[in-house]
Every structure is written in structure tokens, then in C-alpha cells.
N, C-alpha and C positions, 0 to 999 in steps of 0.2 A: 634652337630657339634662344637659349642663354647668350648666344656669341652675336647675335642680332641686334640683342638690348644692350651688352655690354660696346658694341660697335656705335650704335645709336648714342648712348650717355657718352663714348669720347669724343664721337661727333659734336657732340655739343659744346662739348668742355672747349676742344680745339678751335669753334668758332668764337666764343666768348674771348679767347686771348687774344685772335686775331682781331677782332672788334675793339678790344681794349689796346693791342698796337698800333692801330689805323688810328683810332683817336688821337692819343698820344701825338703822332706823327702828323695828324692836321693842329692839335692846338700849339705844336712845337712852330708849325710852320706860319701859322697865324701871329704869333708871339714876336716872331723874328720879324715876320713882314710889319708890325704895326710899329716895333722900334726902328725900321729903317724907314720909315713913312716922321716916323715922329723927329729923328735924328737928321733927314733932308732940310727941312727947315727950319733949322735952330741955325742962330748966326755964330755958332761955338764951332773950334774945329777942333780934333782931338789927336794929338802925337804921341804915336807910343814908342818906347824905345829911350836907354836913359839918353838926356837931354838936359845941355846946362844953359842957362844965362850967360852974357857975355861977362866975364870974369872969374864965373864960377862960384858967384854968390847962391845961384842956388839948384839946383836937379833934384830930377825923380825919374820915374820910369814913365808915367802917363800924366800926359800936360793938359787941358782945356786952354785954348786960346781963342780968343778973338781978334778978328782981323790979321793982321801980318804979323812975326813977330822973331827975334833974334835965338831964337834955341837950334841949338845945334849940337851934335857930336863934340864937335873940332872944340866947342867952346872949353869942354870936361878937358879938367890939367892930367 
């Protein structure tokens, strides 16, 4: 009888984490989905990867740009 209850209470335990990983895993997937919904249209485009100005006045690793624009690799000396 003891090993019934004791099976029963980790039955329980095991679905509660599971319930609580399933969550997780939908509100992680909601989260992504509502910034790529919100990120399609914005008129910003976003380059990652360092990237200089032509001359080399200025770089970083992640740009925002709008519309076209001269960053590039080849720019960095």
C-alpha cells in the first residue's frame, strides 16, 4: 500500500514539471513569434557582424539601418 501512495505523489510531482516545461516552451514560442511579427514590419534592417563606414570612421558589431547603406567588411582597415 505504501509504494502505491508513494508512486501516486511522484506521479504527481513528474506531471507538474512537465506542465511547467510545456509552458515555458509555448510562452518561449509565443515571445519569438510576436518579435518576428513585430520585427517584419519595422522599415529598420539590422546587420550583424563588425561592419565599418566607408573610411572607417566608424564600426560596431550590430548596425540598425535604414534603407541601403555603405557598411561593409572591406570598409574595416
Amino acid at each position: 500500500m505504501y509504494s502505491y501512495w508513494v508512486y501516486k505523489e511522484n506521479r504527481g510531482n513528474e506531471m507538474k514539471k512537465m506542465a511547467f516545461v510545456t509552458l515555458k516552451t509555448v510562452l518561449a514560442v509565443i515571445l519569438l513569434s510576436a518579435c518576428l511579427v513585430l520585427l517584419n514590419s519595422c522599415s529598420y534592417s539590422v546587420k550583424v557582424g563588425k561592419k565599418c563606414t566607408p573610411g572607417s570612421t566608424e564600426w560596431s558589431y550590430l548596425w540598425f539601418v535604414k534603407g541601403e547603406s555603405d557598411l561593409s567588411k572591406d570598409n574595416c582597415s
